[in-house]
Each structure stands twice: as structure tokens, then as C-alpha cells.
SESE-404231 format. One record per residue: residue number from 1; residue in three letters; y, z, x of N, C-alpha, C in turn; chain. Coordinates in steps of 0.1 Angstrom, whole numbers, padded with zeros to 4 digits, always signed. Each point is the difference from the previous one (the first is absolute). Layout:
<rs>
+-----+--------+-------+-------+-------+-------+-------+-------+-------+-------+-------+--------+
: num : residu :   nc2 :   nc3 :   nc1 :  cac2 :  cac3 :  cac1 :   cc2 :   cc3 :   cc1 : chaine :
+-----+--------+-------+-------+-------+-------+-------+-------+-------+-------+-------+--------+
: NUM :    Ala :     Y :     Z :     X :     Y :     Z :     X :     Y :     Z :     X :      A :
...
+-----+--------+-------+-------+-------+-------+-------+-------+-------+-------+-------+--------+
</rs>
This chain:
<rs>
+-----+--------+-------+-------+-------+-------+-------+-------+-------+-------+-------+--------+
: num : residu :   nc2 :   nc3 :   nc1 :  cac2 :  cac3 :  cac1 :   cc2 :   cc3 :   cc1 : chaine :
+-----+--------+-------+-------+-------+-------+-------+-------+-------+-------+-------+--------+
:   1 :    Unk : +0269 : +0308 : -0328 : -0010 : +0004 : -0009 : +0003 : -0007 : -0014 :      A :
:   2 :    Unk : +0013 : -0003 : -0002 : +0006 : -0002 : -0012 : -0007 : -0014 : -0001 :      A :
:   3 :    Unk : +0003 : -0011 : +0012 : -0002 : -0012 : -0002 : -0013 : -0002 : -0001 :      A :
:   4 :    Unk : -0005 : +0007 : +0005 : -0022 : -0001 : +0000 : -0001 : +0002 : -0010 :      A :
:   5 :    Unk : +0006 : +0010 : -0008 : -0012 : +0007 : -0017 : +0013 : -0015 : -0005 :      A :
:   6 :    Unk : +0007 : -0007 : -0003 : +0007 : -0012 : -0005 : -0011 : -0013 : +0000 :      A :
:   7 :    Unk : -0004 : +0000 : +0012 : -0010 : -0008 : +0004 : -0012 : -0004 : -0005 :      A :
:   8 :    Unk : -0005 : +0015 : +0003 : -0013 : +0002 : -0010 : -0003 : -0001 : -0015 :      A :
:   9 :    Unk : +0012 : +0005 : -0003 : +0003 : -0001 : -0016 : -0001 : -0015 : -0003 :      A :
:  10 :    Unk : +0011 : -0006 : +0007 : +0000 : -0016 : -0006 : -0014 : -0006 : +0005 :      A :
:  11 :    Unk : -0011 : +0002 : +0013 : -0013 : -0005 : +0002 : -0009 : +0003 : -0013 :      A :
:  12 :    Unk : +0001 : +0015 : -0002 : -0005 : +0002 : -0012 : -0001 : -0003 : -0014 :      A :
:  13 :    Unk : +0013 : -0004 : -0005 : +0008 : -0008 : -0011 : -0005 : -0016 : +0003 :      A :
:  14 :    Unk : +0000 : -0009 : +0012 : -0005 : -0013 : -0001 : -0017 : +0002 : +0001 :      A :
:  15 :    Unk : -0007 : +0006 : +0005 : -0017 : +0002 : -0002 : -0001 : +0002 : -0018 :      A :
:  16 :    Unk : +0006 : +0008 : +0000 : +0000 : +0003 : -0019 : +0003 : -0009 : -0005 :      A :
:  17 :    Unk : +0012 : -0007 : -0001 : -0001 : -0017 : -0007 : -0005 : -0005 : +0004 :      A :
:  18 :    Unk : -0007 : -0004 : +0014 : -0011 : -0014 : +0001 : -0013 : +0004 : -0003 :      A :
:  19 :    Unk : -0001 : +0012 : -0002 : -0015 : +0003 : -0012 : +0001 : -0005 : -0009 :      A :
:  20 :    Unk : +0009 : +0003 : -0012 : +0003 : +0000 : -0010 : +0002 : -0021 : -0005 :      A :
:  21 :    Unk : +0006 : -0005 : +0014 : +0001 : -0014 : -0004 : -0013 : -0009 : -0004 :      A :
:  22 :    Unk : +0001 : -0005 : -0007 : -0012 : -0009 : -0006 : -0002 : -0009 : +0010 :      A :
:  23 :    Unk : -0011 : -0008 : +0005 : -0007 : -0010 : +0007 : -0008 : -0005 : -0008 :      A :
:  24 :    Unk : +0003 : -0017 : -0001 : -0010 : -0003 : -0011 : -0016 : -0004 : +0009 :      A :
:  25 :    Unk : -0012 : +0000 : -0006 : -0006 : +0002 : +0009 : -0005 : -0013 : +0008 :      A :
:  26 :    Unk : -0012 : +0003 : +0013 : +0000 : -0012 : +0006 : -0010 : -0007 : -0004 :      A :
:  27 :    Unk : +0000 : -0016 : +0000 : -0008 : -0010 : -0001 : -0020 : +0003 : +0001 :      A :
:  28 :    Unk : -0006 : -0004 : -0004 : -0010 : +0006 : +0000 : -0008 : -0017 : +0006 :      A :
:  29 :    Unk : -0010 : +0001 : +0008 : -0009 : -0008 : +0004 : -0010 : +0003 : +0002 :      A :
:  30 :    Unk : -0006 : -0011 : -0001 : -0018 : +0001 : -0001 : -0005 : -0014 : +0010 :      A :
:  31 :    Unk : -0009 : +0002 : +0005 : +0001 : -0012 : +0013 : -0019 : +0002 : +0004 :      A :
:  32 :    Unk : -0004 : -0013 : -0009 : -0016 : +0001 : +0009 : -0004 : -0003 : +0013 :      A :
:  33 :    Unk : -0010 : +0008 : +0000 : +0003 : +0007 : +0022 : -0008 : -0014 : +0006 :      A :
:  34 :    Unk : -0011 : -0011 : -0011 : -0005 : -0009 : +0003 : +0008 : -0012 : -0002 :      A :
:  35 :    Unk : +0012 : +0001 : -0001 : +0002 : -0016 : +0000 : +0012 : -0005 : +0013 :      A :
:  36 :    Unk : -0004 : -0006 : +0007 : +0006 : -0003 : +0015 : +0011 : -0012 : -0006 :      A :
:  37 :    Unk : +0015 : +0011 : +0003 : +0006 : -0007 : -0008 : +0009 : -0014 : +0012 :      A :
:  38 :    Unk : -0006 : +0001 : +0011 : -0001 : -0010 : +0009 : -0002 : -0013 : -0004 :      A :
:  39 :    Unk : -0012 : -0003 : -0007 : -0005 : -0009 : -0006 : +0005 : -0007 : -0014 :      A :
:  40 :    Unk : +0012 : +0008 : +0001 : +0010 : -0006 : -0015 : +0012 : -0004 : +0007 :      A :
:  41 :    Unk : +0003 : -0017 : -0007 : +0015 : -0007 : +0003 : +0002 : -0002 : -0012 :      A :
:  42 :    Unk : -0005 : -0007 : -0011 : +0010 : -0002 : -0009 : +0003 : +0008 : -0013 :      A :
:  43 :    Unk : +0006 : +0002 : -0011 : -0002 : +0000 : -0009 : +0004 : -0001 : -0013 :      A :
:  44 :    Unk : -0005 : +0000 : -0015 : +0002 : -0006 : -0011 : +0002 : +0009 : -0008 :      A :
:  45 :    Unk : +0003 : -0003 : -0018 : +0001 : +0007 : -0008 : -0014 : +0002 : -0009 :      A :
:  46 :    Unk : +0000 : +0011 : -0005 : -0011 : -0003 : -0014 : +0001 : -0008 : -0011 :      A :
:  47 :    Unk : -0009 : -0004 : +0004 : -0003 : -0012 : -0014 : +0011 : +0001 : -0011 :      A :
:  48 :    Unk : +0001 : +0012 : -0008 : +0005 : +0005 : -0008 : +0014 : -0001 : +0006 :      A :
:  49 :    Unk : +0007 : -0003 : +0009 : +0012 : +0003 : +0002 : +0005 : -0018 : +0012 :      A :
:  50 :    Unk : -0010 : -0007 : +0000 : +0000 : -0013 : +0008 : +0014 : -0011 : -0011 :      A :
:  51 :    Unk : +0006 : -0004 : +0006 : +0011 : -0009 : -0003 : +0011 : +0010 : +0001 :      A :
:  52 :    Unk : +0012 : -0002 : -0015 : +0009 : +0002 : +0002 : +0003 : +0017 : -0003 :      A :
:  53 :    Unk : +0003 : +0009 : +0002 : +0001 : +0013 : -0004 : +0003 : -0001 : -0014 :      A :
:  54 :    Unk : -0003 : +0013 : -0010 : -0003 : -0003 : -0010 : +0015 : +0008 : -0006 :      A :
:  55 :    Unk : +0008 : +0012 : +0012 : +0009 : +0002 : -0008 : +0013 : +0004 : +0013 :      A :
:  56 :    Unk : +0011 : +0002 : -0003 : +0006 : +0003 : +0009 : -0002 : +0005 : +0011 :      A :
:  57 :    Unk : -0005 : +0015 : -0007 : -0004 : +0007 : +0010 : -0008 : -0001 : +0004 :      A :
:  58 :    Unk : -0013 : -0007 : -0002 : -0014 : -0006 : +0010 : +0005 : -0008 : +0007 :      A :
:  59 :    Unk : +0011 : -0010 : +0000 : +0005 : -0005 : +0011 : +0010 : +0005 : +0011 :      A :
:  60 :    Unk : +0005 : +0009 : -0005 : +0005 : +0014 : +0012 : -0014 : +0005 : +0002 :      A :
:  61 :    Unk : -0011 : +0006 : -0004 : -0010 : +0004 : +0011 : -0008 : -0006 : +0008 :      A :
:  62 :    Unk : +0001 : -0011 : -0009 : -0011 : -0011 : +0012 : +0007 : -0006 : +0012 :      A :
:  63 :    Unk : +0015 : -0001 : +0003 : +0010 : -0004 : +0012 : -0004 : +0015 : +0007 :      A :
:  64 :    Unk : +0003 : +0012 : -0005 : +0003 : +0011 : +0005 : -0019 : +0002 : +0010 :      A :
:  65 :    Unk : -0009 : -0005 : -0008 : -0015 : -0003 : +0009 : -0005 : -0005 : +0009 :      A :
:  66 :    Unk : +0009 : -0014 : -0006 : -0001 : -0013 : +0010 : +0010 : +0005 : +0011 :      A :
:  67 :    Unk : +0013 : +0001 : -0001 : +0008 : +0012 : +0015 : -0008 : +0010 : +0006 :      A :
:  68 :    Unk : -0003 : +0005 : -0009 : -0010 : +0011 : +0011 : -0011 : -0005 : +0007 :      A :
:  69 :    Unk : -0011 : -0009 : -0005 : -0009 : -0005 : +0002 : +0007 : -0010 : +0016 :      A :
:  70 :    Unk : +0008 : -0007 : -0002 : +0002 : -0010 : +0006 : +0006 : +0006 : +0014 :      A :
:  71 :    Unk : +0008 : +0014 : +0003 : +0007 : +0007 : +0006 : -0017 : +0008 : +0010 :      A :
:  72 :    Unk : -0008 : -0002 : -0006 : -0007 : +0007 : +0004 : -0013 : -0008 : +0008 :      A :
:  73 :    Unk : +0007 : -0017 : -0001 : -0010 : -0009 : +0009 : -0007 : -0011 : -0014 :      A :
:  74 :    Unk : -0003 : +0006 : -0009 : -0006 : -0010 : -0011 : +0009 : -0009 : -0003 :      A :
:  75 :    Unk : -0009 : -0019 : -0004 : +0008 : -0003 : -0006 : -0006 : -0002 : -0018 :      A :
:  76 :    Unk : +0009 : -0007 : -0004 : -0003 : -0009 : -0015 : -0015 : -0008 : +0003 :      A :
:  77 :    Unk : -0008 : +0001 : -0006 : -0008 : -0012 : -0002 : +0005 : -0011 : -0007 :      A :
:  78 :    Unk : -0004 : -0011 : +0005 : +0006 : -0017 : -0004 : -0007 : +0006 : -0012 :      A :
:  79 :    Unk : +0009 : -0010 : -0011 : -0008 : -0001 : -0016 : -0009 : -0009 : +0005 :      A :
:  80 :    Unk : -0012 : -0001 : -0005 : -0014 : -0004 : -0002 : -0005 : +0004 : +0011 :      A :
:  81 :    Unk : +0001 : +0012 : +0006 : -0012 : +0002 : +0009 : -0001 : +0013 : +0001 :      A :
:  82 :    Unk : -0006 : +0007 : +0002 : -0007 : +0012 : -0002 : +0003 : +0009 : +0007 :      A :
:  83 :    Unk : +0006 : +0014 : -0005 : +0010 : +0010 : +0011 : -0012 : +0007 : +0007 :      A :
:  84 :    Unk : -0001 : +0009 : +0012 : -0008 : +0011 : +0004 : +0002 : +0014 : -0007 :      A :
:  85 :    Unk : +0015 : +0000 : -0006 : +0002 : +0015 : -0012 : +0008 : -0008 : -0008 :      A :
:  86 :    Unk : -0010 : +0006 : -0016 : +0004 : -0003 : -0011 : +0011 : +0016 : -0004 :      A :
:  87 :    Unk : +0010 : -0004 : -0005 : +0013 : +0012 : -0002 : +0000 : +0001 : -0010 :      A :
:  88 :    Unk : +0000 : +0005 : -0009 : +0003 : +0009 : -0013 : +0007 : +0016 : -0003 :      A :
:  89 :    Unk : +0011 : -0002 : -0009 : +0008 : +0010 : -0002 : +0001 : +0004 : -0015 :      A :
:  90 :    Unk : +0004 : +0015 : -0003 : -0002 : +0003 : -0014 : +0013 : +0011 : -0003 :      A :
:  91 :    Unk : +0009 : -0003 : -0008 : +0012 : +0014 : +0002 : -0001 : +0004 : -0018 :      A :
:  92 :    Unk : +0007 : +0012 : +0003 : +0003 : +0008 : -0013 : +0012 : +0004 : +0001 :      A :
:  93 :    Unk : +0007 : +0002 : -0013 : +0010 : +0007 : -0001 : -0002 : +0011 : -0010 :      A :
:  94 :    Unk : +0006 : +0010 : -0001 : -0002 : +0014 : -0008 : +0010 : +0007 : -0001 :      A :
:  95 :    Unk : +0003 : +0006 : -0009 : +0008 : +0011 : -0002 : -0003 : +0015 : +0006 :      A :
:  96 :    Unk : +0000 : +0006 : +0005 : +0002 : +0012 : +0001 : +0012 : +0010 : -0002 :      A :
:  97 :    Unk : -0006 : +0015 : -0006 : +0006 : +0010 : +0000 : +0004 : +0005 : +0016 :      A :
:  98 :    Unk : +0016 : +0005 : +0003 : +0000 : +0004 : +0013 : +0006 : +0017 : +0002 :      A :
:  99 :    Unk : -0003 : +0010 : +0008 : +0002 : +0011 : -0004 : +0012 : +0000 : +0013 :      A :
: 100 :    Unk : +0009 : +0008 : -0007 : +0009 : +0001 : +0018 : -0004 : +0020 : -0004 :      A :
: 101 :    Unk : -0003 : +0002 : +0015 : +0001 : +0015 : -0005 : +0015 : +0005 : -0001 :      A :
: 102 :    Unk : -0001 : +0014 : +0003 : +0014 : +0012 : -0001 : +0000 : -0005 : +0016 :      A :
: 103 :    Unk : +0011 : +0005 : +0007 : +0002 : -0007 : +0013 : +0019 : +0009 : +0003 :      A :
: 104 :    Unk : -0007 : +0007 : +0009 : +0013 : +0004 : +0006 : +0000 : -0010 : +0013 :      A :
: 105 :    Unk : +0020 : +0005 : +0008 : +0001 : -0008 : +0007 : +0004 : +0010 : +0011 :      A :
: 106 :    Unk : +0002 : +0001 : +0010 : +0009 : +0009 : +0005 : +0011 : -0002 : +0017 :      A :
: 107 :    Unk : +0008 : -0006 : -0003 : +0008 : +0001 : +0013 : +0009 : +0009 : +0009 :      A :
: 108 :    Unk : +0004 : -0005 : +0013 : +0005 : +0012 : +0001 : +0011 : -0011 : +0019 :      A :
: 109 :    Unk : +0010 : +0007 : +0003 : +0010 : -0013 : +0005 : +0011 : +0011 : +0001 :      A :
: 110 :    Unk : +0004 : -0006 : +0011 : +0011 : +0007 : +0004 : +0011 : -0014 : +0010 :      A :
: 111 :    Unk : +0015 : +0006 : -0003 : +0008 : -0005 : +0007 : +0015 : +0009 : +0007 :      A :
: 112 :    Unk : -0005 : +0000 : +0012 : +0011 : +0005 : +0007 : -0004 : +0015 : +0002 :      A :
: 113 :    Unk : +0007 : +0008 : +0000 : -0004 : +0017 : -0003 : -0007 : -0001 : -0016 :      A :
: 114 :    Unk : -0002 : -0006 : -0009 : +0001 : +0005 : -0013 : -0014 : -0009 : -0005 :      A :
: 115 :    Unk : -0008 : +0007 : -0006 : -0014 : -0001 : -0001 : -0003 : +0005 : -0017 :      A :
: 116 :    Unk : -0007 : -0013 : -0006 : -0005 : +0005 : -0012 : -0013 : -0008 : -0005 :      A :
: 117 :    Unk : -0001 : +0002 : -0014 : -0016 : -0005 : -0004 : -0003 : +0004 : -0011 :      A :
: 118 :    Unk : -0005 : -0013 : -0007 : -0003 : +0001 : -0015 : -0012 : +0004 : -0005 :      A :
: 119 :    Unk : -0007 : -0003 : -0009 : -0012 : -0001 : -0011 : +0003 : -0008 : -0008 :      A :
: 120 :    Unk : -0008 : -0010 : -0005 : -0001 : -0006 : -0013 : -0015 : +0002 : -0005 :      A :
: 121 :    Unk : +0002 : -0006 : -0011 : -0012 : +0002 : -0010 : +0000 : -0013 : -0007 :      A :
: 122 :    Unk : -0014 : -0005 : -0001 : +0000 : -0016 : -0011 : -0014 : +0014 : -0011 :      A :
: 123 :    Unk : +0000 : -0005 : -0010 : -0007 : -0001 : -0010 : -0009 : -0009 : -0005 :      A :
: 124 :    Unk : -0010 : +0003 : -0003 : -0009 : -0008 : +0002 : -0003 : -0005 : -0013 :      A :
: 125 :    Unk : -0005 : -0011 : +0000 : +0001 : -0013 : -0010 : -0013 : -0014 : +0002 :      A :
: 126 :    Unk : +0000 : -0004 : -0009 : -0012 : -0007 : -0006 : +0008 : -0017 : -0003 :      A :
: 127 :    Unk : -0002 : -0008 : +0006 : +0005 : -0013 : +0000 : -0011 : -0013 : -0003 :      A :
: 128 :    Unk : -0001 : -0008 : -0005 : -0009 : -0012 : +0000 : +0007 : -0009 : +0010 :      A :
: 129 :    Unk : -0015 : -0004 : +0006 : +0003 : -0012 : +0008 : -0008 : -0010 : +0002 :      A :
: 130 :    Unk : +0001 : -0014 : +0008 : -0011 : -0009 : +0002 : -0002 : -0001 : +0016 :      A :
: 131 :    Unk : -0017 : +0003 : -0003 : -0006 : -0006 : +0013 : -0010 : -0010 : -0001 :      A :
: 132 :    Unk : -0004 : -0004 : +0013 : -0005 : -0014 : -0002 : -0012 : +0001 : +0008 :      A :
: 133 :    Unk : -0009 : -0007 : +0002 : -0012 : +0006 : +0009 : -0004 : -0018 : +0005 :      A :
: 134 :    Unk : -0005 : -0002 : +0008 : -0005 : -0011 : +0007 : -0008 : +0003 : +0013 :      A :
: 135 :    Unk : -0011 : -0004 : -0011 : -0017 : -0001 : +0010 : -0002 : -0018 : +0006 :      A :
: 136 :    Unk : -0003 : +0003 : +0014 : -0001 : -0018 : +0004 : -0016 : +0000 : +0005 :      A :
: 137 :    Unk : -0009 : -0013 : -0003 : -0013 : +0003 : +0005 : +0002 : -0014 : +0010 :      A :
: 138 :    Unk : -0006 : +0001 : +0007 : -0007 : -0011 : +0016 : -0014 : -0002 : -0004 :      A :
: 139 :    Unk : -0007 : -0010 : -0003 : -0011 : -0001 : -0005 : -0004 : -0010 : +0015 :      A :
: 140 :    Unk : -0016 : +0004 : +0001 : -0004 : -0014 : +0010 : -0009 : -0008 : -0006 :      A :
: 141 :    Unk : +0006 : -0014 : -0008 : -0013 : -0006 : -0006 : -0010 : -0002 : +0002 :      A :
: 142 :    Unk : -0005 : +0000 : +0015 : -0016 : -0001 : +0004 : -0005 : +0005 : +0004 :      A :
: 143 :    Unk : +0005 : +0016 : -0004 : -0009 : +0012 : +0004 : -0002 : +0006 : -0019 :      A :
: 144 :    Unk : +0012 : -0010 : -0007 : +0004 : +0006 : -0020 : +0002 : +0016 : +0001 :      A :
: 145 :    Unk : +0007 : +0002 : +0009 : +0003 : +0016 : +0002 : +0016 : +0000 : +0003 :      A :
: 146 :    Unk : +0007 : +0012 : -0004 : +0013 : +0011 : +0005 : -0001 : +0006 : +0010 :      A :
: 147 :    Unk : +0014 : -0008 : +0011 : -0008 : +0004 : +0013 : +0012 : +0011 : +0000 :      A :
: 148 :    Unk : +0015 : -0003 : -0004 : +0009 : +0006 : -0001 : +0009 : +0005 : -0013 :      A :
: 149 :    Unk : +0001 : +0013 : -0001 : +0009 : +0000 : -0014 : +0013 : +0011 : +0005 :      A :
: 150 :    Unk : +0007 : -0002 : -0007 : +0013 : +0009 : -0001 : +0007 : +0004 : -0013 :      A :
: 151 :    Unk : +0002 : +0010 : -0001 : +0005 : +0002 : -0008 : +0016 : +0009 : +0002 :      A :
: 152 :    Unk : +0006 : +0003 : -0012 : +0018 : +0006 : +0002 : +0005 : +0004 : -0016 :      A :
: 153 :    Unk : +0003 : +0013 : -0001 : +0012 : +0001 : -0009 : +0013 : +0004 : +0001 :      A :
: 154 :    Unk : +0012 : -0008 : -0006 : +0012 : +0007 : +0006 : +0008 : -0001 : -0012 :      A :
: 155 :    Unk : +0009 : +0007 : -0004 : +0009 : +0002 : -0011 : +0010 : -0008 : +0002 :      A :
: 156 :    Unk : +0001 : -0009 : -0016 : +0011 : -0011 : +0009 : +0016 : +0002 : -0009 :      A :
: 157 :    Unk : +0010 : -0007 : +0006 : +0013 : +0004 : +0000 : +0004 : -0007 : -0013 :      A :
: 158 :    Unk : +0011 : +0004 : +0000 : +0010 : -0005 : -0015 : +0000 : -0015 : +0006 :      A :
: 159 :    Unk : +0000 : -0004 : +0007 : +0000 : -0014 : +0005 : -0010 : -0010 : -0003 :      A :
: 160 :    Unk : -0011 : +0002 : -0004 : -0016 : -0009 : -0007 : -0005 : -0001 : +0010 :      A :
: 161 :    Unk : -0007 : -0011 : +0002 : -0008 : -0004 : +0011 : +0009 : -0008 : +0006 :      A :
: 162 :    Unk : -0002 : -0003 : +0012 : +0008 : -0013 : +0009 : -0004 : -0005 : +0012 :      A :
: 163 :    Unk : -0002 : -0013 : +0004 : -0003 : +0001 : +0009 : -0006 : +0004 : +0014 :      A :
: 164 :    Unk : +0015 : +0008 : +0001 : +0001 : +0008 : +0013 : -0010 : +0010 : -0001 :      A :
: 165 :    Unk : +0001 : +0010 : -0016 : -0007 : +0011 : -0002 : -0016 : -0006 : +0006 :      A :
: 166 :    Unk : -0005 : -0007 : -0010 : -0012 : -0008 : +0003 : -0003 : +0000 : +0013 :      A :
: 167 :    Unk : +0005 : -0007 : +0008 : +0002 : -0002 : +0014 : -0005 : +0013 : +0011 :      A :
: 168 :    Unk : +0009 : +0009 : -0004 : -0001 : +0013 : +0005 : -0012 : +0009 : -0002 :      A :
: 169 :    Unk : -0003 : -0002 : -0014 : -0011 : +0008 : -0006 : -0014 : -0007 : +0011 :      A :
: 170 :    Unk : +0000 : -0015 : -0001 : -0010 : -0004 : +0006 : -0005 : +0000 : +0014 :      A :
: 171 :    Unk : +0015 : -0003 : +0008 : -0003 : +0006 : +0016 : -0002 : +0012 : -0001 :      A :
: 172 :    Unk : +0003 : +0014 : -0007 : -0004 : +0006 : -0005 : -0020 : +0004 : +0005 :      A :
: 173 :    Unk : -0002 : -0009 : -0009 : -0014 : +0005 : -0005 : -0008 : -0005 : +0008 :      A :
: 174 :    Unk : +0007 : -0016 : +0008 : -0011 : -0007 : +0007 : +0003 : +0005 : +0019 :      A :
: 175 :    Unk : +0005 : +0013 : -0002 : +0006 : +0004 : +0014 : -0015 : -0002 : +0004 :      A :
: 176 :    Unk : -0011 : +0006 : -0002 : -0009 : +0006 : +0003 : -0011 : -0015 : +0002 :      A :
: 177 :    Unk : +0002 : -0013 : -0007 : -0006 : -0009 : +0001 : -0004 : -0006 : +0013 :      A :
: 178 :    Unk : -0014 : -0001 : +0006 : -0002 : -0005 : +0018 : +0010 : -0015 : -0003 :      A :
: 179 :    Unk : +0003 : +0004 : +0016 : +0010 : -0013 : +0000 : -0009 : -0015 : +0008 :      A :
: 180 :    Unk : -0006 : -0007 : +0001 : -0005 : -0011 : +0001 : -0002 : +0001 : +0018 :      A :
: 181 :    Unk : -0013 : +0000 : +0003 : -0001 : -0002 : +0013 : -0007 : -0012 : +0006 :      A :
: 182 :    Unk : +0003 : -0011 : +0004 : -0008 : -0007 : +0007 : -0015 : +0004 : +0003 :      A :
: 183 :    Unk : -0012 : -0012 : -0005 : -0012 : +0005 : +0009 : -0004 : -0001 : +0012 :      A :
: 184 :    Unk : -0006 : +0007 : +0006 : +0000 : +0000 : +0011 : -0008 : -0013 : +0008 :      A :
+-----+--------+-------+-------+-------+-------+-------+-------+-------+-------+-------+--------+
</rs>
């Protein structure tokens, strides 16, 4: 009996922390139901964003597009010839206020004959932080319509932007992007 109410206690104590854990949220997509994305092989940048990237980090997101894109069957369009999806991306960064609430903890553990179990307590506190948001649009130039968009916010680390982050954030977002099918 002893080791069952031990048991339950600790099931009960981990269900209470994984409420309590934050999940940043998921990726958001938007996907028009008319565009047969069969009939797309290549694709390009926006005008606004054609040549060389304009800053570091547009050249971490535009590899991080072109990997996803390319993983997913698309390629590059040759320069001078005309993609099937035009790609455009837009990010922010921001400050936010972050709240941690009041947050007990509670365990409980035993070894040998001899069984015990804590409580803790955090207090709750008010921290600033930066998050970053990146919306990506799939345009089809010969329909001049958004056939695909995505969007994502996630709070980013003492570490800046990088790469890898980039990287992640984007497979991320373009989980949801149709992956290239042969026409029939």
C-alpha cells in the first residue's frame, strides 16, 4: 500500500509539473485549397530580396528555405528564368515582459527501507526577454496570389540568432509545407 500511495504521489507531482511547463507554441499555416502544388518545381526570391542577402541573418534564412524547400523536392531556379514559387520572408525581433508564476514542486523517493519527500517553492518574478517571430509567404506568380504562408514565434536564447537556431526554427515551420509530387 505504502509503495502504491509513493507512486501516485510522484504520477501526481510529474502531471503537476508538465502542466505547469511552458510549450512555446506551434507553427501556424495557411495553405490555398486551389493551388495544385504538383504543378510547382522551381523556385525564387522576391524581387525585393533577389541577389545577394541583405544581412547576415537573411542569409541564415534564405539557406534555412532553400534546405527546406530543396529537402522537400524543389529546386533553385537558374538566374534568368522564372521560378514556379516566388519565396518571401519577414522576421521581427521584440522585447517582451515574461511572468514565471509562484510554482511549487513536490517530490517524494525512497531508498532501501527508508522513504522521504520534499516541497519547494519558486516565487514568482517578472524577467525581460527577446523573441523573434518569422512569417514566410510562397507566392504563385501566375495565379499573383499566396498560395502558402507560415508563420512562428519563439523566445530566443542568451546565444542571438545562429544558424543552427535559424535552421531549426525553419524546418520548424515548413514541417507542414506539401512536399513536391511528380505529375501524373
Amino acid at each position: 500500500m505504502e509503495v502504491l500511495l509513493r507512486n501516485l504521489t510522484a504520477v501526481a507531482a510529474m502531471t503537476f509539473v508538465a502542466a505547469c511547463a511552458s510549450t512555446p507554441p506551434e507553427p501556424q499555416t495557411l495553405r490555398d485549397a486551389q493551388a495544385d502544388f504538383s504543378a510547382y518545381r522551381t523556385f525564387g526570391w522576391h524581387a525585393a530580396g533577389e541577389g545577394k542577402p541583405a544581412s547576415i541573418v537573411d542569409g541564415y534564412v534564405r539557406t534555412a528555405i532553400a534546405n527546406a524547400l530543396k529537402a522537400k523536392g524543389y529546386v533553385e531556379a537558374p538566374e534568368g528564368t522564372a521560378p514556379d514559387l516566388i519565396i518571401d520572408w519577414e522576421g521581427a525581433r521584440t522585447e517582451k515582459l515574461k511572468n514565471n508564476p509562484f510554482r511549487i514542486g513536490i517530490g517524494v523517493g525512497s531508498y532501501g527501507s527508508s522513504g522521504g519527500g520534499s516541497v519547494g517553492v519558486g516565487s514568482p518574478s517578472v524577467k525581460q526577454v527577446k523573441e523573434g517571430s518569422l512569417v514566410v509567404h510562397v507566392i504563385d506568380p501566375a495565379r499573383e496570389t499566396e498560395i502558402w504562408r507560415g508563420s512562428m514565434e519563439r523566445e530566443l536564447g542568451k546565444g542571438g540568432v545562429t544558424p543552427e537556431i535559424v535552421q531549426a526554427a525553419v524546418s520548424e515551420l515548413m514541417r507542414d509545407f506539401p512536399a513536391r509530387t511528380a505529375r501524373p
